[in-house]
PATORMI-584161 format. One record per residue (C-alpha): x, y, z; residue in one letter. Coordinates in steps of 0.02 Angstrom, whole numbers, padded with zeros to 5 digits, always signed. Each point is the difference from the previous one (the first is absolute). Layout:
XYZA
...
//
This chain:
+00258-00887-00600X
-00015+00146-00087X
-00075+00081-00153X
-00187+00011-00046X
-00034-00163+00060X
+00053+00043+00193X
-00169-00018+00073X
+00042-00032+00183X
+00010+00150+00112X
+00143+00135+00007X
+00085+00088+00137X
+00091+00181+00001X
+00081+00108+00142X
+00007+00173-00041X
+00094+00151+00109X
-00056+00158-00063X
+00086+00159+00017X
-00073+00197+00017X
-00136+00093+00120X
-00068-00176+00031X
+00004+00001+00207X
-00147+00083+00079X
-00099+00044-00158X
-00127-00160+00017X
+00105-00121-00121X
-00014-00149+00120X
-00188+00019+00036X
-00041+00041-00197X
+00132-00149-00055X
-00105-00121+00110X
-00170+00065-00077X
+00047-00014-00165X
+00102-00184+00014X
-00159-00068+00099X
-00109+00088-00164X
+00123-00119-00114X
+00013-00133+00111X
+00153-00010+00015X
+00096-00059+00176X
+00144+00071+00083X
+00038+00122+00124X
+00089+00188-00002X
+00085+00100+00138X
+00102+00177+00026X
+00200-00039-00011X
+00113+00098+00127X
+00080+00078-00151X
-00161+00084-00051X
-00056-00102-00143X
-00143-00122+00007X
+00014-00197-00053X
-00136-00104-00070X
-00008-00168-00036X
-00150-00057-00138X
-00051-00200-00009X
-00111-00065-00126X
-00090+00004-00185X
+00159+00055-00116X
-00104+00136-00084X
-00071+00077+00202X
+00160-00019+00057X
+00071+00109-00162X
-00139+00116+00043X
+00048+00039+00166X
+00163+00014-00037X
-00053+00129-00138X
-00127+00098+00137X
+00171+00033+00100X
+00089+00077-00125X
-00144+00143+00025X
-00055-00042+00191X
-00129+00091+00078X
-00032+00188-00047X
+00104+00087+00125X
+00148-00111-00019X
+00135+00052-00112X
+00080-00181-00057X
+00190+00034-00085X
+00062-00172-00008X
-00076-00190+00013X
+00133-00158+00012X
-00086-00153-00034X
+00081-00157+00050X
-00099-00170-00043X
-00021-00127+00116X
-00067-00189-00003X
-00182+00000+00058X
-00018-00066+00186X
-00174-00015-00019X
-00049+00161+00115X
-00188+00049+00054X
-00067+00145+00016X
+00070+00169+00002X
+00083+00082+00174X
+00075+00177+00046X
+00159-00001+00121X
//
């Protein structure tokens, strides 16, 4: 379902690009998801980027997605792919 009267939970996986490795964007993503509650996870790619995946309330998950556009201060975000995905009904929020 979709439109306004999607009430169920939403799911997003993000890779963003930039200064986004060693400048606290894990730690700070995981503050600020638990803050929205919102569940997921995020983790440092090989390639130098950083992926997140957000799980929950459309308008948290939106919000969290829209945090990561910005990141933390000392992160320097250029690009953020967002593929959706069907909700698997994650808890909690973990670093890898």
């Amino acid at each position: 379902m979709s439109g306004p009267e999607h009430s169920g939970p939403i799911r997003r996986r993000l890779v963003i690009s930039g200064r986004v490795q060693g400048v606290g964007f894990r730690w700070s993503c995981r503050r600020m998801a638990e803050a929205q509650g919102v569940s997921g996870w995020c983790r440092n790619r090989p390639d130098g980027r950083v992926e997140a995946c957000f799980e929950g309330d459309p308008a948290a998950v939106e919000r969290a997605v829209a945090w990561c556009r910005g990141g933390p201060p000392s992160a320097i975000v250029t690009s953020v792919a967002i593929t959706p995905e069907t909700p698997h009904g994650e808890v909690g929020f973990t670093l890898g």
